[in-house]
N, C-alpha and C positions, 0 to 999 in steps of 0.2 A: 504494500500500500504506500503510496507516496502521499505527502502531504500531511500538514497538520490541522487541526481543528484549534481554534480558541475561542472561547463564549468569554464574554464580559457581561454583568451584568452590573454596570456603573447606579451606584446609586448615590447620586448627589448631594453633596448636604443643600436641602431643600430646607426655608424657613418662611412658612406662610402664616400671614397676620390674615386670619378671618373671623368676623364678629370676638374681636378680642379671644381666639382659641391661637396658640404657636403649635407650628409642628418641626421638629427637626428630625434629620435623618442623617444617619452614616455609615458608611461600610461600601464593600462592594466586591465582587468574586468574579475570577479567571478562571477555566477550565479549558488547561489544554488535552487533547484527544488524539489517540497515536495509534499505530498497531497493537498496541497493547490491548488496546481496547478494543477489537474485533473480540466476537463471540465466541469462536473456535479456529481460529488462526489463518494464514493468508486464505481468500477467495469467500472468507462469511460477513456476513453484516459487523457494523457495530452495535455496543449496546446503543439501545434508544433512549435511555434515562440516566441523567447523571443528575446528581443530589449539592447544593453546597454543604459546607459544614453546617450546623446551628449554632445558630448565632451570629452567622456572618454579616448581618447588619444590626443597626438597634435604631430605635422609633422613640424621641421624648415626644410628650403633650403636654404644655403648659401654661399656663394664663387664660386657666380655664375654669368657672364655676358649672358644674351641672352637668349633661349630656354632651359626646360628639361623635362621630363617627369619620374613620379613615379611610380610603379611595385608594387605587392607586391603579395607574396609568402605565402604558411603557410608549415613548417617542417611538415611530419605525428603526429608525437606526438604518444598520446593516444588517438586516434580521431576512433570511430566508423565507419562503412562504412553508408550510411542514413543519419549521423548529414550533416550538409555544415553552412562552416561558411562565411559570408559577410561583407563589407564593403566598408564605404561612406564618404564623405566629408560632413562636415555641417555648415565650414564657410571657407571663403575666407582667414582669417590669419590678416597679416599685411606684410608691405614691399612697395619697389621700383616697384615691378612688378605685374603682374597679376598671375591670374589663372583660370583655365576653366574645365568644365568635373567633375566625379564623386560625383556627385550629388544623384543618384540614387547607390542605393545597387549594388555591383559588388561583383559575388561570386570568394571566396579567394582557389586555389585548389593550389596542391603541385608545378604548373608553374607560370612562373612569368607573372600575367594580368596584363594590365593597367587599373590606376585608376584614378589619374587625369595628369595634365600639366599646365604649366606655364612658365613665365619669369620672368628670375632677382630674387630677393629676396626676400621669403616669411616666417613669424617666425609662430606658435600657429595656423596652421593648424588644426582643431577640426576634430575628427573622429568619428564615430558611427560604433557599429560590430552589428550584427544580425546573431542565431542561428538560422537555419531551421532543420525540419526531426525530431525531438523530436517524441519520442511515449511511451508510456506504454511498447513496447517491446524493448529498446533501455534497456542494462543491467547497474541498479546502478551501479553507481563507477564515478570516478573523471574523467575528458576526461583533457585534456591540448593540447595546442596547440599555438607554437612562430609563429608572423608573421612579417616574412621578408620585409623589404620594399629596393627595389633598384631605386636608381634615373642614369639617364642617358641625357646628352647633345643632 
């Protein structure tokens, strides 16, 4: 197999003032993809799902009284049609307040999904991405792709 795969999934520290709520964001994850990563060695597929670490981003909310809810978007990029990129919550954080929902993998498309919610103030929200659609036919080269996150009252 010639060529390498590399997924970025940049996430920008993103800081939006809406109806007096903050949201920041940090982290971001590389996955390079090699022969190693066929299935069963020259002439089979790749695997189709690569995982990042948990934790590989964190979400604060802050200057917030009461409910809001998190969104999050991904720009096009350089994003093949086939790949889909996901993402999940994998801790609670810290803070005044709660939080509920996105637990499970929620795929990221060019609109804004929702992913989790909560109340009051929550800092080190942990995030997990997951690539899907990988294949042998997917063309070497570098994909990238920012993922927006908007919080709302």
């Amino acid at each position: 197999m010639k060529g390498r795969y590399w997924f970025t999934a940049a996430i920008a520290l993103l800081v939006v003032r809406a109806s007096a709520v903050d949201i920041a964001s940090s982290g971001d994850w590389t996955q390079t993809i090699t022969a190693a990563d066929l299935t069963g060695g020259a002439g089979t597929d790749l695997n189709s799902q690569y995982d990042s670490p948990v934790g590989i981003a964190t979400i604060n909310i802050s200057n917030v009284s009461g409910t809001w809810h998190v969104s999050a978007r991904r720009d096009t990029g350089t994003w093949p049609a086939g790949l889909h990129l996901w993402v999940r919550r994998t801790s609670d954080g810290s803070g005044t307040g709660s939080i509920s929902g996105g637990a499970a993998f929620v795929e990221i498309s060019a609109l804004d999904t929702d992913v989790f919610s909560g109340t009051e103030t929550r800092d080190n929200v942990a995030l997990q991405f997951r690539v899907t659609g990988m294949s042998k036919n997917v063309t070497p080269d570098t994909y990238v792709s920012s993922v927006i996150y908007t919080v709302t009252p």
